[in-house]
One Martini backbone bead per residue (centre of mass of N, CA, C, O) as a GRO file, in nm:
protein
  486
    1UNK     BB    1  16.470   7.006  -2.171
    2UNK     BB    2  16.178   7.084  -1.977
    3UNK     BB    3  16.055   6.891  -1.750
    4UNK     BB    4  15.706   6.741  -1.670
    5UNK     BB    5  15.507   6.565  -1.449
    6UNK     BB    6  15.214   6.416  -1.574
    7UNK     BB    7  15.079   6.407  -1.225
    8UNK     BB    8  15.084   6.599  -1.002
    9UNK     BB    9  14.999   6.723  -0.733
   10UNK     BB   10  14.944   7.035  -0.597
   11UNK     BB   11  15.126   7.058  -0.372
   12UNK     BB   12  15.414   6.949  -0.522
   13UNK     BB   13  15.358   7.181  -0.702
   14UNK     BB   14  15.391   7.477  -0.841
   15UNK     BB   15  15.273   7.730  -0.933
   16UNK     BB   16  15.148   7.942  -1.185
   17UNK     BB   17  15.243   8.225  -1.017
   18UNK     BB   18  15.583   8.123  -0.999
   19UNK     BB   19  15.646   8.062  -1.268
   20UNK     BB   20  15.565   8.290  -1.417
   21UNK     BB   21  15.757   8.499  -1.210
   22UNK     BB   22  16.048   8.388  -1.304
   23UNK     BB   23  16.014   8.512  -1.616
   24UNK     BB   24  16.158   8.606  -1.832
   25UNK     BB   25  16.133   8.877  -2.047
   26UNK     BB   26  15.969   8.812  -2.349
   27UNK     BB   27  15.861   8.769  -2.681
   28UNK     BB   28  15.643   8.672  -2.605
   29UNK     BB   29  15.513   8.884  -2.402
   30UNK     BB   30  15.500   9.044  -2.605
   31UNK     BB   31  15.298   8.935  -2.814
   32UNK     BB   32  15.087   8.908  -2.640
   33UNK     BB   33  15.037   9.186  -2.588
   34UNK     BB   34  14.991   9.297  -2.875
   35UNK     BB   35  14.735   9.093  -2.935
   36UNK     BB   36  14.567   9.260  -2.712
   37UNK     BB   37  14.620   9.567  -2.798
   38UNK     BB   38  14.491   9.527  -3.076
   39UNK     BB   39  14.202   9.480  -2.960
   40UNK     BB   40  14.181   9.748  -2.817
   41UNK     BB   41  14.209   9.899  -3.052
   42UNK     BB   42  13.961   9.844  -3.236
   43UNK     BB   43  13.785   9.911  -3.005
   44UNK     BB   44  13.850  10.229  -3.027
   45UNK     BB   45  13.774  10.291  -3.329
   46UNK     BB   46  13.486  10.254  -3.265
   47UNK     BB   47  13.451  10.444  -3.018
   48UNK     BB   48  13.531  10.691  -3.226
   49UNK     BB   49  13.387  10.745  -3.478
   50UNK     BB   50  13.108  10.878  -3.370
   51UNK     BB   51  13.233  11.188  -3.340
   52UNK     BB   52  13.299  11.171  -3.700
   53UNK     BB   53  12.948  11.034  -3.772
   54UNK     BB   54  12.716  11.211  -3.650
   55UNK     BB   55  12.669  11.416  -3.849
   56UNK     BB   56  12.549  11.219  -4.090
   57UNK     BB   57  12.344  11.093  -3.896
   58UNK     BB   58  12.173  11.372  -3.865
   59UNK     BB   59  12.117  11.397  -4.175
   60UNK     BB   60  12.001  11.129  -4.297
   61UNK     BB   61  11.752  11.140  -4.079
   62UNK     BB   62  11.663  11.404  -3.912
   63UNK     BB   63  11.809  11.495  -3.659
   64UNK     BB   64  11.818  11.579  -3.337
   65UNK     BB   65  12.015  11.698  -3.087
   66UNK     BB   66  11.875  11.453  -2.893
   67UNK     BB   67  11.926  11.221  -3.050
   68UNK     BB   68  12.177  11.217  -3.161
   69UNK     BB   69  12.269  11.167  -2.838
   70UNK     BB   70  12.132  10.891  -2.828
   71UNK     BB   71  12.344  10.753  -3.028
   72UNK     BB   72  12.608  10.868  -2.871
   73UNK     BB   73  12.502  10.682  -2.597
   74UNK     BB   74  12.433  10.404  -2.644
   75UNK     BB   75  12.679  10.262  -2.614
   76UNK     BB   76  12.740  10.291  -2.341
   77UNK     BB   77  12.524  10.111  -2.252
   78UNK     BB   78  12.635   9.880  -2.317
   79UNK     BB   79  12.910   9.897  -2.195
   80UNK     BB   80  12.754   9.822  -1.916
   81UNK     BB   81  12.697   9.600  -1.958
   82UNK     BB   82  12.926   9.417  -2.054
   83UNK     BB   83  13.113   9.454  -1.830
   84UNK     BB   84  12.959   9.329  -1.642
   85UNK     BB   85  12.871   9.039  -1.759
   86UNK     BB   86  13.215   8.940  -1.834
   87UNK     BB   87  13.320   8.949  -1.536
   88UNK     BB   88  13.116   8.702  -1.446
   89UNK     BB   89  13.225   8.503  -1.720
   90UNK     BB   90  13.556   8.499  -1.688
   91UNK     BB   91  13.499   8.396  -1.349
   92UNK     BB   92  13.390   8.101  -1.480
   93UNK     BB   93  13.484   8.018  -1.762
   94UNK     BB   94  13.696   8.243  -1.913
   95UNK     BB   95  13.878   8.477  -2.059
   96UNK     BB   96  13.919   8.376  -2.370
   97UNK     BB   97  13.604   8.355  -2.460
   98UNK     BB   98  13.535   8.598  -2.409
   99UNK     BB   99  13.746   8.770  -2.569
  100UNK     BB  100  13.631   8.680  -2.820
  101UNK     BB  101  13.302   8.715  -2.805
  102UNK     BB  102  13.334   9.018  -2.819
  103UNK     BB  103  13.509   9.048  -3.122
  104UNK     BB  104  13.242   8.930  -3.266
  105UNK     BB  105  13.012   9.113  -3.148
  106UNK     BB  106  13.129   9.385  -3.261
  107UNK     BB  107  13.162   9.284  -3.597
  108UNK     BB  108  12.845   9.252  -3.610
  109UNK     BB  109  12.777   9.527  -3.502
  110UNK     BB  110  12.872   9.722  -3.717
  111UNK     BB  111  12.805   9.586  -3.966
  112UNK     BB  112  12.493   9.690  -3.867
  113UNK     BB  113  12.509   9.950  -3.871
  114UNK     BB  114  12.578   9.949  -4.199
  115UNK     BB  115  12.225   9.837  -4.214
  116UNK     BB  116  12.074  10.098  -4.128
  117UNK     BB  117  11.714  10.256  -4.174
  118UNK     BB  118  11.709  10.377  -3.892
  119UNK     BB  119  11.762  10.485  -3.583
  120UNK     BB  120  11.660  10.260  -3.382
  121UNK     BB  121  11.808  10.053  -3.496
  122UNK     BB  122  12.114  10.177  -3.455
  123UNK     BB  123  12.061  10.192  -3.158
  124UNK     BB  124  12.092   9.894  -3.137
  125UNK     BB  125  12.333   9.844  -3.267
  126UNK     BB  126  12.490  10.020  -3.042
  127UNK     BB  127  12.441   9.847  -2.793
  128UNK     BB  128  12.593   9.583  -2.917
  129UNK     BB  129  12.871   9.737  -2.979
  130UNK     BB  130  12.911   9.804  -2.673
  131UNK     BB  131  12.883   9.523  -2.535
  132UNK     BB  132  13.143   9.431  -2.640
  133UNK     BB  133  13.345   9.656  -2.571
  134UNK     BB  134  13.282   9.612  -2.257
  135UNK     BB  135  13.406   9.329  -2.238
  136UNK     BB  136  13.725   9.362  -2.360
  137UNK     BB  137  13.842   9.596  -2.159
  138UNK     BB  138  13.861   9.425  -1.864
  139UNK     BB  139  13.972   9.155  -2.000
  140UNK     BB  140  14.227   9.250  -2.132
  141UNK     BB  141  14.379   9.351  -1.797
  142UNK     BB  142  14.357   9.078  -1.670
  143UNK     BB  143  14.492   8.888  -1.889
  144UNK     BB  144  14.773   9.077  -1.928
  145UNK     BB  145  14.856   9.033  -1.571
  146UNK     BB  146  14.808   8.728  -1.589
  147UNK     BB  147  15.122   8.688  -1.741
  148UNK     BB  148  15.296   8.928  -1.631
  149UNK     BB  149  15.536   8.996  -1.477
  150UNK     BB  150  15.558   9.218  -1.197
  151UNK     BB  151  15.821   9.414  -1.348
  152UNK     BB  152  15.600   9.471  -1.601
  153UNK     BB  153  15.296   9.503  -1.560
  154UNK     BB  154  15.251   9.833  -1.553
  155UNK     BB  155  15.337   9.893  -1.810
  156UNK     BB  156  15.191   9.742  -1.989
  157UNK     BB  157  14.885   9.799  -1.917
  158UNK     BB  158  14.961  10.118  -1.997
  159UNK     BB  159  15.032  10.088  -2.287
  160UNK     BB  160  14.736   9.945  -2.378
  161UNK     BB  161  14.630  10.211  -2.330
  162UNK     BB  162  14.750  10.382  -2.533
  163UNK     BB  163  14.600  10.277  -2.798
  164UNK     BB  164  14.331  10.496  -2.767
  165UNK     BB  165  14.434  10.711  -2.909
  166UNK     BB  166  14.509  10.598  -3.167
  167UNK     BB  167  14.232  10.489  -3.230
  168UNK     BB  168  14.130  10.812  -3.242
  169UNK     BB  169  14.303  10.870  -3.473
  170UNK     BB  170  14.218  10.615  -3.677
  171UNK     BB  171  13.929  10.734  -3.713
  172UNK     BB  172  13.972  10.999  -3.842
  173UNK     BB  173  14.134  10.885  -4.082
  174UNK     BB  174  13.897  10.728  -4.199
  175UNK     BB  175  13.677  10.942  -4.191
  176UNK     BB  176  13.846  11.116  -4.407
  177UNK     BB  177  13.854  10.966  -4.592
  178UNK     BB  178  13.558  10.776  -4.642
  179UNK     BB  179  13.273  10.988  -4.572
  180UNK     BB  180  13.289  11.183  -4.861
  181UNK     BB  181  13.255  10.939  -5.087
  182UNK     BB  182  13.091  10.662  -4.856
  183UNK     BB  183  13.030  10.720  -4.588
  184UNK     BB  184  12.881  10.611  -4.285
  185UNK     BB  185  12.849  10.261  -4.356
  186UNK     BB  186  13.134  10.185  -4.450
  187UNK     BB  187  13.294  10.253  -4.205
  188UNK     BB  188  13.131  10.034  -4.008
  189UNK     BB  189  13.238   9.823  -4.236
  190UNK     BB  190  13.543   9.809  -4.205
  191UNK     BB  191  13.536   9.764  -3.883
  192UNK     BB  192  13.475   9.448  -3.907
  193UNK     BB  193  13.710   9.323  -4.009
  194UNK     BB  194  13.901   9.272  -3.735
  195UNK     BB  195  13.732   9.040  -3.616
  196UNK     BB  196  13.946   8.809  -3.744
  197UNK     BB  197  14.147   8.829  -3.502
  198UNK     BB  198  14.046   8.595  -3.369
  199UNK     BB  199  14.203   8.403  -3.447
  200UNK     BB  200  14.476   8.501  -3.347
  201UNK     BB  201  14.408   8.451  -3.082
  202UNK     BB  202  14.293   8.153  -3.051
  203UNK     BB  203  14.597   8.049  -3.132
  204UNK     BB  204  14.810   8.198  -2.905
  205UNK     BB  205  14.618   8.270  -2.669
  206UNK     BB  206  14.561   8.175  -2.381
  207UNK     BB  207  14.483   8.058  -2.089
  208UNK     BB  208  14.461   8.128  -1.779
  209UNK     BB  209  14.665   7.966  -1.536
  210UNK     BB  210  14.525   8.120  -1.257
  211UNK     BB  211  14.247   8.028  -1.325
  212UNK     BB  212  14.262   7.752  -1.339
  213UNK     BB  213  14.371   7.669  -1.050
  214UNK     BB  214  14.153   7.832  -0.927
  215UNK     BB  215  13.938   7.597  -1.035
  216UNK     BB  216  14.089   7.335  -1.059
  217UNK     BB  217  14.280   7.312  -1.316
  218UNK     BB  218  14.594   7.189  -1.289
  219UNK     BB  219  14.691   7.047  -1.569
  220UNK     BB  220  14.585   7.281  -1.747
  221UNK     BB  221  14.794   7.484  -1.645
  222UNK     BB  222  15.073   7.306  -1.669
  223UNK     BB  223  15.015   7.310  -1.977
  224UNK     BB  224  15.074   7.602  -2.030
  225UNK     BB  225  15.305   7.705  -1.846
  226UNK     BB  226  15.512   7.499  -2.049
  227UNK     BB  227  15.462   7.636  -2.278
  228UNK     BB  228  15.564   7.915  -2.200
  229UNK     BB  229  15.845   7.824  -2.137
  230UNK     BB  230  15.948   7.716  -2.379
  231UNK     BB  231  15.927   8.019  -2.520
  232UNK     BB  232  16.092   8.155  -2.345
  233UNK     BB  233  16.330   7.994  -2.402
  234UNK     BB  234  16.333   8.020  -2.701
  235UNK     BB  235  16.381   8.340  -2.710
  236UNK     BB  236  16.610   8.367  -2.487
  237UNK     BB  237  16.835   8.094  -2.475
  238UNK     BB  238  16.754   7.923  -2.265
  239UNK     BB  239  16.839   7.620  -2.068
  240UNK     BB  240  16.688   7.745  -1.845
  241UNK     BB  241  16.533   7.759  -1.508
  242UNK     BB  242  16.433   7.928  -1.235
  243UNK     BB  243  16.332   7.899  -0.956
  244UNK     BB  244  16.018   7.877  -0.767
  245UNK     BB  245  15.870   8.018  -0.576
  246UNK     BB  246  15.669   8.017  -0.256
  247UNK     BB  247  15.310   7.963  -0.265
  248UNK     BB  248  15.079   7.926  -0.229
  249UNK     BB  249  14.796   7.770  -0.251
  250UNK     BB  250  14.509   7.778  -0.486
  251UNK     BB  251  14.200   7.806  -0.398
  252UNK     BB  252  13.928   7.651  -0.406
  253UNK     BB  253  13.627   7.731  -0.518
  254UNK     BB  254  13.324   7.794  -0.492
  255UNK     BB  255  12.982   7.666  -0.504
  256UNK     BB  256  12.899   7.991  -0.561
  257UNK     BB  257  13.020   8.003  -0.803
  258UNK     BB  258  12.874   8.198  -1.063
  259UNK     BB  259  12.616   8.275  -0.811
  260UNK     BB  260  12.765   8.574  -0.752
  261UNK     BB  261  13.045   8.515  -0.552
  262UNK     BB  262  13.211   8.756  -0.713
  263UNK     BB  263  13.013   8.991  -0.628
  264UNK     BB  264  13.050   8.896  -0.298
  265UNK     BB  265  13.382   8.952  -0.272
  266UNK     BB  266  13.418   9.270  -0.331
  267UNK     BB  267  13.223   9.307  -0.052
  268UNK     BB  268  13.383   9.176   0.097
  269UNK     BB  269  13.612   9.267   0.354
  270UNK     BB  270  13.855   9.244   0.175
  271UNK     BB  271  13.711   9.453  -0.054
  272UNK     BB  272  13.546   9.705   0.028
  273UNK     BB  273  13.742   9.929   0.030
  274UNK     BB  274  13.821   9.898  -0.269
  275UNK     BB  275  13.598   9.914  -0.440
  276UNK     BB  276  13.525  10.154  -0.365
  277UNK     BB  277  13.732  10.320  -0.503
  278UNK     BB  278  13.688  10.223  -0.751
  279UNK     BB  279  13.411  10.336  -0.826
  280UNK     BB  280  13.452  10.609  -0.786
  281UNK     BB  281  13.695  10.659  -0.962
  282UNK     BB  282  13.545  10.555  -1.236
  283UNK     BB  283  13.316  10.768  -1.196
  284UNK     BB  284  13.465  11.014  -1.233
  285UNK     BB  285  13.657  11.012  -1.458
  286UNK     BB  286  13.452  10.972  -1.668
  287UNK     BB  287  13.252  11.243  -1.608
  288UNK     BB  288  13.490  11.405  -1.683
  289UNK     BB  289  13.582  11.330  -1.921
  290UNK     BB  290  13.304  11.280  -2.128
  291UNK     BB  291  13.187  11.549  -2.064
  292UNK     BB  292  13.485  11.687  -2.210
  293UNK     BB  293  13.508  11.550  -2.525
  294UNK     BB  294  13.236  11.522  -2.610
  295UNK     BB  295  13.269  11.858  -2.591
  296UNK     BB  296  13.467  11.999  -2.751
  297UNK     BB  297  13.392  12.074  -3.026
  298UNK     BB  298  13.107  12.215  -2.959
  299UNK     BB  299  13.300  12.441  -2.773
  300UNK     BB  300  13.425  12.550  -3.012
  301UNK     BB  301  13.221  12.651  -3.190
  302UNK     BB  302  13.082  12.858  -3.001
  303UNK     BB  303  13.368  13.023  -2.984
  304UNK     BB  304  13.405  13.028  -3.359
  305UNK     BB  305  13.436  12.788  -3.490
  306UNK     BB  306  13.494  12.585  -3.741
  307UNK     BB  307  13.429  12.252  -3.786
  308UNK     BB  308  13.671  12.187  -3.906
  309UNK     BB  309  13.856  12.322  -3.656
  310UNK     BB  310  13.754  12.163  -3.463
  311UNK     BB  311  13.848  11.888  -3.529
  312UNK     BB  312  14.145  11.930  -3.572
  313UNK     BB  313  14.162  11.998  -3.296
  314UNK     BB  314  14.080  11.792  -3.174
  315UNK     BB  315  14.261  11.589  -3.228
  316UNK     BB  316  14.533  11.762  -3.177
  317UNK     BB  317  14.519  11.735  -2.853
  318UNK     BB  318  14.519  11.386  -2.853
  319UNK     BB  319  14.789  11.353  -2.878
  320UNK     BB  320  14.842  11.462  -2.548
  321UNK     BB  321  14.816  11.104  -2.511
  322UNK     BB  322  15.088  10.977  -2.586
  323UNK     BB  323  15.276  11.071  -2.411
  324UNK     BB  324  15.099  11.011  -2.124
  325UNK     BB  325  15.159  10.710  -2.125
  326UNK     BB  326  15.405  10.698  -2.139
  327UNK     BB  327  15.470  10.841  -1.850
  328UNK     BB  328  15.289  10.632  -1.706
  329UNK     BB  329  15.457  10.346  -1.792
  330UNK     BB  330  15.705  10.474  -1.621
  331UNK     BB  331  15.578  10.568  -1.327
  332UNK     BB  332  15.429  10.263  -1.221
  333UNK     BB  333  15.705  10.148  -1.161
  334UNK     BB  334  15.869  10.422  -1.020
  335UNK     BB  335  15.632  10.525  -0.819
  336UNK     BB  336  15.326  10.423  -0.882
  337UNK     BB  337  15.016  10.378  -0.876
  338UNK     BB  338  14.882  10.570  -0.682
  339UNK     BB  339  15.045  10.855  -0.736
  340UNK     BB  340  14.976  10.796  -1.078
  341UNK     BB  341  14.694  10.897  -1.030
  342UNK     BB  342  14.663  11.138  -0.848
  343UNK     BB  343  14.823  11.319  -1.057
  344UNK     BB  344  14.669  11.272  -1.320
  345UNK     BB  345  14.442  11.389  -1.195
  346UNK     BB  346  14.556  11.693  -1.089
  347UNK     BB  347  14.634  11.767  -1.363
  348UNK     BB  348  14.406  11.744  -1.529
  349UNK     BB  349  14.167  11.932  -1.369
  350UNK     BB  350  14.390  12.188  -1.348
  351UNK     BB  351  14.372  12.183  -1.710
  352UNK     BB  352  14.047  12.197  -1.713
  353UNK     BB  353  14.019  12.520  -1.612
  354UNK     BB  354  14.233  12.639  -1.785
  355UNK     BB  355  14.112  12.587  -2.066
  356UNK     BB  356  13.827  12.725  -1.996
  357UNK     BB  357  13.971  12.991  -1.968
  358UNK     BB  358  14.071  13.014  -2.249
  359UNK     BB  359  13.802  12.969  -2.421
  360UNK     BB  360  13.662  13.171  -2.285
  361UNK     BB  361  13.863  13.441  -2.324
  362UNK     BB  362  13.983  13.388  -2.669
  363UNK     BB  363  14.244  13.357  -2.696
  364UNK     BB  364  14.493  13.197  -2.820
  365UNK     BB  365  14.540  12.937  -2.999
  366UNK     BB  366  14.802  12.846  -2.886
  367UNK     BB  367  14.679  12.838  -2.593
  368UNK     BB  368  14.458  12.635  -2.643
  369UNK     BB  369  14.632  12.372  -2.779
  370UNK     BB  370  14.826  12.363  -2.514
  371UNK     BB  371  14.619  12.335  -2.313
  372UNK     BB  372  14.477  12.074  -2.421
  373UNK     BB  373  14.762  11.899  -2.423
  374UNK     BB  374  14.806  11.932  -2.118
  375UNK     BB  375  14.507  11.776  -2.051
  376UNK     BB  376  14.574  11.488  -2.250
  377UNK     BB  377  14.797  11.376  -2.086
  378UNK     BB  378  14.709  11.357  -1.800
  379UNK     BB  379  14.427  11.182  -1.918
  380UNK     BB  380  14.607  10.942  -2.053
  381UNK     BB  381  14.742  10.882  -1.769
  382UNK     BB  382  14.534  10.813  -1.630
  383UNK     BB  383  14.412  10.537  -1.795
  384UNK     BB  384  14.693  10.397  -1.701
  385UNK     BB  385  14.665  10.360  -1.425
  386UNK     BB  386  14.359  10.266  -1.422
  387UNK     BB  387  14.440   9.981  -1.609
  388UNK     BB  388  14.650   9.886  -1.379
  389UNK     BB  389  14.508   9.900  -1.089
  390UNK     BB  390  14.238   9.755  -1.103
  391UNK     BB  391  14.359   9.424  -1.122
  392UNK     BB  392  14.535   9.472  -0.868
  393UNK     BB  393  14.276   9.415  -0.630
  394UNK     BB  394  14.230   9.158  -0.705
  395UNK     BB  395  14.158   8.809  -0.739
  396UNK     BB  396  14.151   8.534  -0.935
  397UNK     BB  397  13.779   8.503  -0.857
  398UNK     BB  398  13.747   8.853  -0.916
  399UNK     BB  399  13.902   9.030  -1.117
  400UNK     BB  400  13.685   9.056  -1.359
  401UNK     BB  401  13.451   9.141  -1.160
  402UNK     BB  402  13.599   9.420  -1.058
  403UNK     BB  403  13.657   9.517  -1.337
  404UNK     BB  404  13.396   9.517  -1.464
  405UNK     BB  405  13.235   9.711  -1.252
  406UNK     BB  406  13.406   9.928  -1.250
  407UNK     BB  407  13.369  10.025  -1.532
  408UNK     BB  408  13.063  10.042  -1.533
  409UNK     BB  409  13.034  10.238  -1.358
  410UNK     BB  410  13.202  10.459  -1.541
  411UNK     BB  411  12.974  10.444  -1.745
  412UNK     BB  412  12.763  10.599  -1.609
  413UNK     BB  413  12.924  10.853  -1.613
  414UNK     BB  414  12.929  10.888  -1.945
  415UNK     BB  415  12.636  10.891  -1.977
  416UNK     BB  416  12.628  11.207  -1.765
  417UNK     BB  417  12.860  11.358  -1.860
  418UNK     BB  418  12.699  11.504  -2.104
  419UNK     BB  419  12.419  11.597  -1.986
  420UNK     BB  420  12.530  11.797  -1.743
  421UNK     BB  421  12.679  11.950  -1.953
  422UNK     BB  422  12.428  12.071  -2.069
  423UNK     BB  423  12.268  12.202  -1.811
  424UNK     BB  424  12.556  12.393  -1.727
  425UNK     BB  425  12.642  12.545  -2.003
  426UNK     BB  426  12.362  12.773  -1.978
  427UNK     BB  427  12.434  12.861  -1.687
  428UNK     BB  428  12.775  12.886  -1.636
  429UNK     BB  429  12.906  12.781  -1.905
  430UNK     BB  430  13.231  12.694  -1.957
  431UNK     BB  431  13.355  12.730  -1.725
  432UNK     BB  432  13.167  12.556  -1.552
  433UNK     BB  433  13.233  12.264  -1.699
  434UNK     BB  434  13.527  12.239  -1.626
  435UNK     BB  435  13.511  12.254  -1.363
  436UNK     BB  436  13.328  12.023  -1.306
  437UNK     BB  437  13.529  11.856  -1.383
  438UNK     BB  438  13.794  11.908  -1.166
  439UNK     BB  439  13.606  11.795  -0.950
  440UNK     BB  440  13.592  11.526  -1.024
  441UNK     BB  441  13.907  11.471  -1.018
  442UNK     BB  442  13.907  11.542  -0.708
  443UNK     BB  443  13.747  11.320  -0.610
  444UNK     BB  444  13.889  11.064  -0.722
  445UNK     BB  445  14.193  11.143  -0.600
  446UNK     BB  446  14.045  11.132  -0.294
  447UNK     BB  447  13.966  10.799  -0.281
  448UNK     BB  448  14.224  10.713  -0.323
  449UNK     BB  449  14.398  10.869  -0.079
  450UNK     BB  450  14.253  10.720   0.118
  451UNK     BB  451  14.159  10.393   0.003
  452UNK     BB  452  14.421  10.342  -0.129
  453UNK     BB  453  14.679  10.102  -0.252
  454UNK     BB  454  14.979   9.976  -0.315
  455UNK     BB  455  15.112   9.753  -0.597
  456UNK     BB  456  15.411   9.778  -0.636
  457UNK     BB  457  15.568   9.444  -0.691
  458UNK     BB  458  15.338   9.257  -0.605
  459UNK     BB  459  15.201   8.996  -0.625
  460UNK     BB  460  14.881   8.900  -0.674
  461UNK     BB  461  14.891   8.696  -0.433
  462UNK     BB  462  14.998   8.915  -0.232
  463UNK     BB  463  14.740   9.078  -0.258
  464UNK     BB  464  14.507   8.892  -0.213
  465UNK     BB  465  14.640   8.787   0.099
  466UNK     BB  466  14.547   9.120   0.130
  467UNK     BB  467  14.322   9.297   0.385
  468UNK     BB  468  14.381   9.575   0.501
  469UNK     BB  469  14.339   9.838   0.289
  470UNK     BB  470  14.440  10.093   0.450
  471UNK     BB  471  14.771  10.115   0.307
  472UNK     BB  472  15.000  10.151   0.089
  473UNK     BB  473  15.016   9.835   0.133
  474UNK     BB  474  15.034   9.584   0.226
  475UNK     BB  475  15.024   9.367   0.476
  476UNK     BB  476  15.197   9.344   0.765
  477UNK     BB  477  15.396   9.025   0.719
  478UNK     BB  478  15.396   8.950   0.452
  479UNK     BB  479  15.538   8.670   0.286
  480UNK     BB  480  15.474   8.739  -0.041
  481UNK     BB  481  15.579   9.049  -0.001
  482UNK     BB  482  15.826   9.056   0.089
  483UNK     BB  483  15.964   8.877  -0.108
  484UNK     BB  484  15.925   9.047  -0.322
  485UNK     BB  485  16.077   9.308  -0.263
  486UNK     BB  486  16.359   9.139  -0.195
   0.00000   0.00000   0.00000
């Protein structure tokens, strides 16, 4: 069994991003996976559920077009204040209890939302289980890369957003089933069920080592990255480990952190061309994605659909979203973050032209859902490239708030998008609306291909001490990225 000492120096001992990185992939690092990736899949059944219980709250409130509208975008407000807000207080108190009291605070407000007797009410509630989801997603992809050695992370975190088509396929079938019996307010009361799961996280997840250290709390990194090598020599049945290389050591936090200072790390020189980048991609990406899925239905009906086949084409396009993340989690690790989120948005924007062009012109529904699943591909291709790229942009005193943010923008832009898309739909029709959407993503993928640099196989701390950001790779030079290369 391997032994570790007491309470050696800060120097003396191998980093916690060292040791981390040295261990085979092994089923602890899968159980971790899981048991994160099923907390994002719940916040997304959350998420997806109001596509298909729209319809049913604006009959029982006697809601217009315009409310009904005002009720399925308040939660994306929340999303945006709990993003912002999530990723500044993951980097000051730490990853793990934001992600728990994320996962309370969506199952409390769920189940207000099957609570509520007026709309202004439920818009209350749906803002509340917002900031929750919000709070969530970017906590989820910082906590699962700084776990996950290097040569596994873009595959794991790109893997974990796949769960959000299931996530949005599994709120179709509950409330398939659940909704013309029980109401929707049955069903938002069933969703509130998962947030038990936090006991689960809270018993198995530890806090982020690399947090830890980050703060100075060496003892305690000492003490989980032991726990975690235990873990891992018990699954792999090692009964050694090699050694760690040799990395930097973690620089102590400053005293203005908490107070603002990983906000304005983001922007420090070291990351503001990343930031740009990052901010640009999540806003174009989002006003494009919701702009264009949130009217898919009603897109479908104006063009001569019945209610009910145009939700069964609406899921059934969304398959073509298991298949594309699936691909994009194969692509990031053999191609790279870079050019495989690069491709995913002109693939998407593409086929987002394209099928606008199908559905304006009438053509047969074979091509129609054939179009729509090969833009479902490319679009949650670009998802799984975007929450693997994202976190590994910047330091772990500002990854969370850097993801936080970013998301956040992103958020903006879902807000915006399916209103303008109301704007344009009346004057240029549906080929302008989808157009609208290909622009967006050609937006997105030239801010990457200008600004963005390659993160794939460099460690963390690799990418953190790499200030250059102008180029395809961390800084030429950089001696833990060269190590991780070789």
């Amino acid at each position: 069994m391997r032994t570790v000492s007491a309470s050696p120096s800060p120097q003396s001992r191998a980093t916690a991003a060292a040791r981390l990185e040295r261990l085979p992939f092994s089923g602890y690092h899968k159980l971790i996976f899981l048991i994160i990736a099923l907390a994002f899949f719940f916040d997304s059944v959350d998420l997806g559920t109001m596509t298909f219980v729209l319809g049913s709250i604006k009959k029982e409130f006697g809601l217009s077009s315009a409310q009904a509208g005002l009720v399925a975008s308040s939660s994306f407000f929340g999303m945006t204040l709990g993003a912002a807000v999530a990723g500044l207080l993951a980097d000051r108190f730490g990853r793990r209890p934001v992600f728990q009291w994320s996962m309370v605070l969506w199952g409390i407000a769920s189940y207000l939302c099957s609570t509520a007797h007026d709309v202004n009410t439920l818009i209350v509630y749906r803002i509340l289980l917002g900031f929750g989801m919000g709070m969530e997603f970017p906590i989820a992809q910082a906590l699962l890369s700084e776990f996950v050695p290097s040569a596994q992370r873009g595959r794991m975190v790109a893997l974990m957003d796949g769960f959000w088509p299931l996530g949005f396929i599994t709120a179709g079938i509950v409330a398939y089933f659940v909704l013309p019996s029980l109401g929707w307010r049955s069903v938002f009361a069933l969703l509130a069920i998962p947030a038990v799961f936090v006991l689960v996280v809270r018993r198995i997840v530890p806090e982020s080592p690399r947090w830890l250290e980050h703060r100075g709390r060496f003892d305690d990194a000492d003490r989980v990255v032991s726990d975690v090598e235990s873990r891992v020599m018990r699954s792999t049945g090692l009964s050694s480990l090699p050694a760690p290389a040799q990395f930097a050591q973690p620089a102590q936090p400053t005293s203005s952190h908490g107070r603002g200072g990983a906000l304005r790390e983001i922007w420090s020189p070291a990351y503001r061309r990343r930031t740009t980048m990052v901010w640009l991609l999540w806003f174009f990406a989002l006003l494009g994605f919701y702009g264009l899925t949130s009217w898919l239905g009603a897109l479908l009906q104006q063009a001569g659909f019945a209610v009910t086949q145009s939700v069964f084409y609406t899921v059934l396009i969304s398959l073509g979203g298991i298949p594309g993340f699936l691909c994009a989690a194969w692509l990031v690790e053999r191609w790279g973050r870079k050019p495989t989120c690069i491709a995913s948005l002109v693939g998407g924007g593409a086929m987002a032209f394209v099928y606008g062009q199908t559905a304006l012109h009438g053509t047969s529904i074979a091509l129609l859902i054939g179009t729509g699943l090969v833009m479902q591909f490319f679009l949650f291709a670009m998802w799984a490239a975007l929450y693997t790229y994202t976190p590994e942009l910047y330091g772990t005193g500002a990854r969370a708030t850097g993801s936080g943010f970013a998301s956040a923008i992103g958020r903006i832009g879902s807000l915006i998008g399916p209103y303008v898309v109301g704007v344009v739909l009346p004057l240029f029709g549906q080929g302008g609306v989808f157009t609208l959407g290909a622009l967006s993503f050609a937006v997105a993928a030239l801010a990457v291909w200008v600004l963005g640099i390659e993160t794939k196989d460099a460690s963390l701390e690799a990418l953190e001490s790499s200030e250059a950001g102008l180029g395809g790779t961390p800084a030429a030079g950089d001696k833990a990225w060269e190590k991780q290369v070789d």
